[in-house]
Every structure is written in C-alpha cells, then in structure tokens.
C-alpha positions in Angstrom: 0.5 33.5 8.4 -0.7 31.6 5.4 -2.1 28.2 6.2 -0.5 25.2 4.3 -2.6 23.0 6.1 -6.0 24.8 4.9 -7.6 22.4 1.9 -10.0 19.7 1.5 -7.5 16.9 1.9 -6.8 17.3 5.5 -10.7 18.2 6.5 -12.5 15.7 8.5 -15.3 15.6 6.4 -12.9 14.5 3.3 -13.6 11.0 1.4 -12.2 9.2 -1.4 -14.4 6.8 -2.5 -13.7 4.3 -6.0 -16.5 4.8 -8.5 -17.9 1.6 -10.4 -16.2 0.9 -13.0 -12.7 2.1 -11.7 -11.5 6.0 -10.8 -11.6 7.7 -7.7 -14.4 10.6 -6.6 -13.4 13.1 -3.7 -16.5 14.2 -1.4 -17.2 16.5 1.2 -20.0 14.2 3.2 -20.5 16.8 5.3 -22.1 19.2 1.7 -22.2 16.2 0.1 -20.9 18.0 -3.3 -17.4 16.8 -5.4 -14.4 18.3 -4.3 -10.8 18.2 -5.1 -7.8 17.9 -2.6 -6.6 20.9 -3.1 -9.5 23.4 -3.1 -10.5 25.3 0.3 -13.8 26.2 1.9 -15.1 28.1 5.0 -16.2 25.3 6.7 -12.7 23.6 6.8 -12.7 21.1 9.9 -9.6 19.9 10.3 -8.5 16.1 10.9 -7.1 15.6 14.7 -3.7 14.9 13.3 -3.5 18.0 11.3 -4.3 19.9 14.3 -1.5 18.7 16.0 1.2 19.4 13.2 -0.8 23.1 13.4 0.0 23.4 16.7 3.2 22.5 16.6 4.2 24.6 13.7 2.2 27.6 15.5 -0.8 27.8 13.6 -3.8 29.1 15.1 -6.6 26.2 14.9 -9.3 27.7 12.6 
C-alpha cells in the first residue's frame, strides 16, 4: 500500500520559517538542506498525529 502520508510536510523534522524580506523557506533541521512539502526522503520521521491517522487507516508506521 502506497503511503499518502509519506512527504516532507508531515515529518517531524519539517519547518517553515519566513525569510527577511517576506517569503516562506521549508527546511529539514534535522539535514539542514531546503525542502519542499511535497518531496520524500528515507529518513521520513513522521509527526505524532500523522501516526495516528496511519494507524487508523492501517498503515504500517515506517
């Protein structure tokens, strides 16, 4: 089963921070690189809330 749930949005290690002089950056803190919501990585850590949608929809919790 194909995770929905699987992207840098919903990892624990996510942040949107506001750059000077206006527009948003997305970070992984954990690699410290830019990111974008939407791409997906091996080290995907997901946030306690999206664990519990997981489970509830079945997923497995890697």
């Amino acid at each position: 089963m194909k995770n929905r749930y699987h992207c840098c949005a919903t990892c624990r290690h996510f942040a949107v921070l506001k750059k000077e002089g206006g527009g948003i950056l997305y970070k992984c803190v954990r690699l410290g690189f830019e990111t974008k919501t939407t791409y997906t990585f091996h080290c995907w850590d997901p946030k306690e809330h999206i664990r519990a949608r997981m489970k509830k929809e079945g997923y497995s919790s890697s």
